[in-house]
ZAMARGU-4260 file (C-alpha; in steps of 0.2 Angstrom, whole numbers, plus 5000, padded with zeros to 4 digits):
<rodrens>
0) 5488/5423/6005 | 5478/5437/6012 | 5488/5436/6029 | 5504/5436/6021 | 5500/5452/6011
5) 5495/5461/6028 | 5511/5453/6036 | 5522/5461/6021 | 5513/5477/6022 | 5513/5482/6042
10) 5529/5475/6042 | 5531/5458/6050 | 5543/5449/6041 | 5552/5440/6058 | 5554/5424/6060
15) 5539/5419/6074 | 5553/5405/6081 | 5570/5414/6078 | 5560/5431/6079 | 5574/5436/6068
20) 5573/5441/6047 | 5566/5428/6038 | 5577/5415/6029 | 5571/5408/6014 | 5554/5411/6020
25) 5543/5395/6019 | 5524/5394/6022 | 5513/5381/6029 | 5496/5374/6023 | 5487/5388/6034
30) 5497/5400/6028 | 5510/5406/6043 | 5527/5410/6035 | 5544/5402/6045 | 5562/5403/6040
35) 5562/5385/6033 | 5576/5381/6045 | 5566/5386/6061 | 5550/5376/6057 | 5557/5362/6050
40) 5568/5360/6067 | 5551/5364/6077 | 5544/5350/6068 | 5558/5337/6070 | 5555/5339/6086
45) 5538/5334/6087 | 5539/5320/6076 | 5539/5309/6091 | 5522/5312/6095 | 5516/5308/6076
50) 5506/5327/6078 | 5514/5342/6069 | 5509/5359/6072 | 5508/5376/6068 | 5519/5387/6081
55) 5505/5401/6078 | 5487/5394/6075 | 5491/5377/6083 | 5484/5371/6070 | 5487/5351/6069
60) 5493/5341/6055 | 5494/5320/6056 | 5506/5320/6041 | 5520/5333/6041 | 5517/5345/6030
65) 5527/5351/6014 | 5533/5366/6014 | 5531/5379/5999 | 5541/5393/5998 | 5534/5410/6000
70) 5531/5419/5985 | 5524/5434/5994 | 5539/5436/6005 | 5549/5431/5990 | 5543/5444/5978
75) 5551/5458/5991 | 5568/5452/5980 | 5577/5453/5997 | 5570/5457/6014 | 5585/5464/6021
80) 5581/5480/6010 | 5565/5483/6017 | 5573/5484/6035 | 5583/5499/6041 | 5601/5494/6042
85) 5608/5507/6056 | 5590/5504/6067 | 5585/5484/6062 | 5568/5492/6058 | 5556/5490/6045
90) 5556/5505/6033 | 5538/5510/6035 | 5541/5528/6030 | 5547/5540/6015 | 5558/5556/6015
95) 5553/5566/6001 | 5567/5576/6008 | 5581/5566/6002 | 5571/5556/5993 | 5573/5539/6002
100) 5563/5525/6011 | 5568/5526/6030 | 5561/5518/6048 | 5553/5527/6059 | 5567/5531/6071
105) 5575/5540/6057 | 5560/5552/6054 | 5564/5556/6073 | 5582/5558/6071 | 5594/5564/6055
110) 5575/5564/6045 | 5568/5577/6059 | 5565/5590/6049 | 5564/5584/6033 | 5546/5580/6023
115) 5541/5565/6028 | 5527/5554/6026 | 5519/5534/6028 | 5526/5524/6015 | 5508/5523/6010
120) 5504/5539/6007 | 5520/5540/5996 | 5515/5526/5985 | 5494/5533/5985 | 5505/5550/5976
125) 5515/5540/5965 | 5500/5528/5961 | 5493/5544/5955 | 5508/5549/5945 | 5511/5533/5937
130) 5489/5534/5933 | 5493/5550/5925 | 5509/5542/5913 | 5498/5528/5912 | 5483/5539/5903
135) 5496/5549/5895 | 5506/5535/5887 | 5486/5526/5883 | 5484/5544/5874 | 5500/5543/5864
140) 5498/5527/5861 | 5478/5532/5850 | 5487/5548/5845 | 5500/5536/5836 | 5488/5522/5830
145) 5478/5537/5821 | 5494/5542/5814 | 5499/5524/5809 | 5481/5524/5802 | 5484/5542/5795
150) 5501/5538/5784 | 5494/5522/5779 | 5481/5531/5770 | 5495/5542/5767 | 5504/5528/5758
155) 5487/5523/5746 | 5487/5542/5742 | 5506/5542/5736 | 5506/5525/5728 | 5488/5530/5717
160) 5495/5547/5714 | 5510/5543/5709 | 5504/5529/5696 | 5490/5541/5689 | 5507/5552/5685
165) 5515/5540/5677 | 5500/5532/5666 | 5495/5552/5662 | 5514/5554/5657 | 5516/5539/5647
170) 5501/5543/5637 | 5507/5561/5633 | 5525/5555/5628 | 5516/5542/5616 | 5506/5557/5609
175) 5522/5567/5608 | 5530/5552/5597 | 5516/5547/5588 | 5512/5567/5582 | 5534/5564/5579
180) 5530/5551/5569 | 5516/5558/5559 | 5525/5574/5556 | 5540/5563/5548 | 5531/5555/5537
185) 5524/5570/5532 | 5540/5576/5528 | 5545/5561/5518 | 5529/5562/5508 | 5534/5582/5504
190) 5551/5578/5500 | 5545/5562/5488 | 5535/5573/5481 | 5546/5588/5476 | 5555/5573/5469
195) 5546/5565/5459 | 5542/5584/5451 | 5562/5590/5449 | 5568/5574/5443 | 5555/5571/5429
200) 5557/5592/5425 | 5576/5584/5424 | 5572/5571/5411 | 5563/5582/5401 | 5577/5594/5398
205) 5588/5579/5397 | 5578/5572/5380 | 5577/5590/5372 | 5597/5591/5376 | 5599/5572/5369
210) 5587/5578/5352 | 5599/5593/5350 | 5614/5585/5352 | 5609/5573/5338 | 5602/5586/5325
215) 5620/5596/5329 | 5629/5580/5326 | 5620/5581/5309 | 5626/5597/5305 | 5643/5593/5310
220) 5644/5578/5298 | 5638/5588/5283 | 5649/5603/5285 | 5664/5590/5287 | 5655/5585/5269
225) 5657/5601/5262 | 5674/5604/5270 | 5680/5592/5257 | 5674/5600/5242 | 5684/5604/5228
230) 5673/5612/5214 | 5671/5630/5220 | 5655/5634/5214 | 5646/5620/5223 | 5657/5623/5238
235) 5647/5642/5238 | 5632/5637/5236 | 5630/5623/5246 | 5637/5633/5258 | 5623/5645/5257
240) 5609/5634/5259 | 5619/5625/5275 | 5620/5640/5283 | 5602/5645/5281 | 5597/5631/5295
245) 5594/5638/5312 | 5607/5636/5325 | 5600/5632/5341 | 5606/5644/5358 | 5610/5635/5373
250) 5612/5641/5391 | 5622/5632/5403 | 5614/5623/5417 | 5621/5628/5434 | 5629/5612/5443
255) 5627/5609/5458 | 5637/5594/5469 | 5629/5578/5475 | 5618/5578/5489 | 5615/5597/5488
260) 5597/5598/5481 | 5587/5597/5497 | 5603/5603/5511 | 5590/5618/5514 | 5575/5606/5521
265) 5588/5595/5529 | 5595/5613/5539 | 5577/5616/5544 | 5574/5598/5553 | 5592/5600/5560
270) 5585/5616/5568 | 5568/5609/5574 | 5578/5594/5582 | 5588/5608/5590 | 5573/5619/5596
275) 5565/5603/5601 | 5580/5597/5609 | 5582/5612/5618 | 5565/5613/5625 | 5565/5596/5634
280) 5581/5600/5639 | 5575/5613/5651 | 5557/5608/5655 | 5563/5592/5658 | 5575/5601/5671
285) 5557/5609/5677 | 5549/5592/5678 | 5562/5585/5688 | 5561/5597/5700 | 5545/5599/5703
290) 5546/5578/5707 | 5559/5584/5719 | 5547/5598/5726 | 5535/5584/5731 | 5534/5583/5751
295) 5525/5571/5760 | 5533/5571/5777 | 5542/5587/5776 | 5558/5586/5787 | 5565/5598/5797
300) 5579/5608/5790 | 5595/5605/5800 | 5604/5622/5803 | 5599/5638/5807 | 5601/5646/5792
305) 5587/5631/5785 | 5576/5636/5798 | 5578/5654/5795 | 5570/5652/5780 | 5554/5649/5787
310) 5555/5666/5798 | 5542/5671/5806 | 5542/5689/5813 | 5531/5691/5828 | 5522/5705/5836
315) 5513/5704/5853 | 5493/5709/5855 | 5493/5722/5866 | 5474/5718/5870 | 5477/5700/5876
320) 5492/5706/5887 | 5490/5704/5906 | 5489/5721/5916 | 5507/5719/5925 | 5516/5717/5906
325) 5523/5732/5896 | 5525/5730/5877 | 5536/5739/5870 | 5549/5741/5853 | 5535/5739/5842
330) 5527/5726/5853 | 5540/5714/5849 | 5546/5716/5868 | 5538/5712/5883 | 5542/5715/5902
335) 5536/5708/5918 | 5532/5726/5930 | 5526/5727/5949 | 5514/5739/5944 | 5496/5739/5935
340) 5501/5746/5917 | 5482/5751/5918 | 5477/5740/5902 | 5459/5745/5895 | 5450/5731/5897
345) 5445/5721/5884 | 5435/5701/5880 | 5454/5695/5873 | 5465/5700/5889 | 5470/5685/5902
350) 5465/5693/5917 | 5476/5680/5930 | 5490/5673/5922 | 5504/5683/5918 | 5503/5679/5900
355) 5502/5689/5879 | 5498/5682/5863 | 5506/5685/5846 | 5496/5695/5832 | 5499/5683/5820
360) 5490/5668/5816 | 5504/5654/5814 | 5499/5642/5796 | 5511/5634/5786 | 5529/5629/5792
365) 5535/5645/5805 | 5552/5647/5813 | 5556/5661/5827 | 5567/5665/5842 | 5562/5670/5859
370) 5577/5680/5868 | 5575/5680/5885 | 5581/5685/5904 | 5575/5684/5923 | 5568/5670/5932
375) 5561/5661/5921 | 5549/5662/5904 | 5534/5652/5897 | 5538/5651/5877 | 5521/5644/5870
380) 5513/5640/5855 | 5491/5640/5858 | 5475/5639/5849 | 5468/5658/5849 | 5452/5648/5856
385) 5460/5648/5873 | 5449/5654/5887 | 5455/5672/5894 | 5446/5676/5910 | 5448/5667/5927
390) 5463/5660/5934 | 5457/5641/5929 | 5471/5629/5920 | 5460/5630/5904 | 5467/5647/5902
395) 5487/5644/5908 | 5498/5640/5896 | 5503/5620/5894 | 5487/5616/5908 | 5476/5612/5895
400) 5475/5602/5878 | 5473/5619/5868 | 5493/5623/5871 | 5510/5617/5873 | 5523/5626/5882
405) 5542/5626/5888 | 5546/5632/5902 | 5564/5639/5904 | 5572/5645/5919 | 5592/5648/5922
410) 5593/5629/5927 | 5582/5618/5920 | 5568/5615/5905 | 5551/5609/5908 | 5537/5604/5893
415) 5520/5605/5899 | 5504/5602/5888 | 5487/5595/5894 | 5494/5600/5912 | 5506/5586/5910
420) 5525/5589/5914 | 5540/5582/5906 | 5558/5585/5911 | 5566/5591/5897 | 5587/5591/5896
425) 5599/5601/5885 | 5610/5616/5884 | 5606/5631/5893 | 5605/5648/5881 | 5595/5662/5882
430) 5588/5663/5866 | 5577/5646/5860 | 5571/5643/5844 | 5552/5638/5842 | 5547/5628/5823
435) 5529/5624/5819 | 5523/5614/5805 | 5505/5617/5807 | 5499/5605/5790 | 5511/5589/5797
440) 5509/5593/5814 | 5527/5597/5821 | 5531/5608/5835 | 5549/5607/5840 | 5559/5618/5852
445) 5576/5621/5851 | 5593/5629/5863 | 5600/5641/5849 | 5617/5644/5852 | 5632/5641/5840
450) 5624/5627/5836 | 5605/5620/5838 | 5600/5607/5850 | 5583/5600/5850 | 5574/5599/5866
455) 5558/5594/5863 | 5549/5590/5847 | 5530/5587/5845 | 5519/5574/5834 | 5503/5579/5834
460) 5486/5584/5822 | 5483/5603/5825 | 5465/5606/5822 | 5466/5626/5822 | 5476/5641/5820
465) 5491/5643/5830 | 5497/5660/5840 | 5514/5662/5847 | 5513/5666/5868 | 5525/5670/5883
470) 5523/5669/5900 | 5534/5677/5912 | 5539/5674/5930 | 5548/5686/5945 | 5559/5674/5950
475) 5562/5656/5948 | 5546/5649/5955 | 5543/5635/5940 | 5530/5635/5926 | 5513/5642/5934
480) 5520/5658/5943
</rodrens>
């Protein structure tokens, strides 16, 4: 197996009988590989000795051997891609150049002058590469576990908090109905009451009425008497002493229709239910929104008028600017010159890299616009812990785990953080649009044109305060200038 690996790799994947590509490459119990037409001949033709043996080791074998197919040889897919078609040579080198595996001849003709190198020193730099996604792709993978673990926990909080609202609610509308209740019962009792007191008043009036009506019935019988006397003289006196009785006054009771004795008290529930009425109405509306207003995972607003409301206005920190950067309209501008701008020095300026922070610490969900011309700009987001002096990655933008930047030039984007790159594609515009989260952990980068096109977006836990920084570059040299 051993042998065959060091055959594959210096290039030997001839036939040793045919000396031509292997076909169907076959492999012998001590481990030489054939095209299984070439041994198998070879074999035939020794069969009448009753000895086989191996063209290479001479290895004997009484019985003929089985053949098993190579699987090293078989794993190259096909063998003719792993030989130079115009030179019938095995492709033992690399052109960075174009980017192709090539023979040696070729490095010494149409490859000349191009970068080349041994297909083994290739593959040791792409090993590295592929280490690199490896570890960065193991890192996303914990950074996402903890996330999962995060919005599980996340999930517990939601579902506990939101039962503990609605048990809390339901008991304070039971109150609300039960103090409703008690305060209708109330009522009723008042209203009874008051009842009871105006309808027995009622009754009394009603007997002394009843008793006057009787004594005036009375009266009314005995003057019809008299009425119907015919002897004078008894006529006057009986008159007399009929006319001495007293004759009761009345006053006339005011009448009032049915149903009207107590429309007063029912107008003064009619306006509680209306005061109350009104009052849920509109706190309920204030209850409903502030349900609405609850944000778990907040989500990124979806035009530019959304994000704008998150506005941000930033101003650079003239003491953390590099010596070849001029600030100027109000330190909201900032200029890459050829000459020392003669900077005081001072413990919070970057010393090396062309580089600024902003003033303001970033908290809270942020949203600005970095306008931008030349060769090419570093627009970055950074802890303010960042180191300063020296020319070291843990003070360049995006070469460290304490920032995260885009790189921008006139062709192409580039996301870099924890000096890992990432090819980043969209529409080209020189103006791009930066929004942090800082409490859920979102950093997203946008091409702001007419529209808005996401390049890059950001999961992450930030674990301090944030500051806006750029980077400039001369000309188009990539991130790192």
């Amino acid at each position: 197996m051993e042998q065959q690996r060091a055959e594959l790799q210096t290039g030997k994947l001839s036939c040793p009988i045919c000396l031509d590509l292997l076909k169907e490459p076959v492999t012998t119990s001590c481990g030489h590989s054939y095209c299984r037409t070439c041994i198998s001949n070879h074999w035939d033709a020794e069969k009448d000795n009753y000895i086989y043996t191996c063209p290479q080791c001479r290895e004997k074998f009484i019985r003929k051997p089985d053949l098993k197919k190579s699987t090293i040889f078989a794993a190259a897919e096909d063998i003719k891609e792993m030989i130079c078609s115009r030179h019938d040579e095995v492709m033992k080198m690399f052109c960075r150049t174009d980017q192709q595996c090539i023979c040696i001849f070729c490095s010494m003709e149409e490859h000349k002058d191009h970068n080349t190198v041994s297909a083994a020193v290739e593959r040791t730099e792409k090993q590295r590469e592929l280490q690199e996604s490896l570890a960065d792709i193991y890192k996303n993978i914990q950074d996402r576990e903890k996330d999962v673990e995060l919005l599980k926990e996340k999930e517990k909080t939601i579902n506990l908090s939101a039962d503990q609202t609605v048990e809390h609610s339901e008991q304070m509308f039971t109150e609300l109905i039960r103090l409703l209740h008690i305060r209708s019962s109330e009522l009723e009792k008042e209203v009874r009451s008051k009842q009871q007191t105006e309808v027995s008043a009622v009754r009394a009036l009603q007997e002394k009425l009843e008793q006057e009506i009787s004594e005036l019935k009375k009266r009314d019988a005995e003057l019809q008497q008299l009425s119907h006397t015919e002897d004078h003289i008894q006529f006057v006196l009986s008159y007399s002493s009929l006319s001495a009785l007293s004759v009761s006054t009345h006053s006339s009771i005011i009448h009032r229709g049915p149903g009207s004795c107590f429309e007063e008290v029912t107008a003064a529930v009619l306006e509680l239910r209306e005061h109350l009425h009104k009052v849920l109405m509109e706190d309920w509306t204030k209850v409903c929104h502030t349900v609405e207003r609850v944000d778990v995972l907040p989500l990124e607003p979806k035009t530019r008028a959304g994000f704008l409301k998150y506005s941000q206005e930033i101003t650079l920190d003239p003491n953390t600017a590099h010596r070849y950067l001029r600030l100027s309209e109000g330190n909201r501008k900032v200029t890459l010159m050829e000459e020392d701008q003669l900077h005081p020095d001072h413990p919070d300026r970057f010393t090396e890299w062309v580089q600024v922070l902003s003033r303001e610490s970033l908290t809270g969900r942020c949203y600005w616009e970095v306008e931008w011309r030349g060769g090419g700009v570093c627009v970055s987001i950074t802890y303010k812990s960042i180191s300063r002096a020296g020319r070291g990655e843990e003070c360049f933008f995006g070469a460290n785990n304490k920032s995260w930047m885009l790189f921008c030039s006139p062709k192409s984007y580039t996301f870099i953080h924890n000096n890992i790159e990432s090819p980043v594609s969209g529409p080209q515009s020189s103006r791009i649009g930066v929004y942090v989260d800082h409490t859920a952990g979102i950093l997203s980068f946008y091409s702001v044109s007419e529209t808005m096109t996401l390049l890059h977006r950001v999961i992450t836990t930030f674990t301090e305060p944030l500051h806006a920084g750029v980077s400039l570059c001369i000309v188009n040299r990539g991130p790192g200038c």
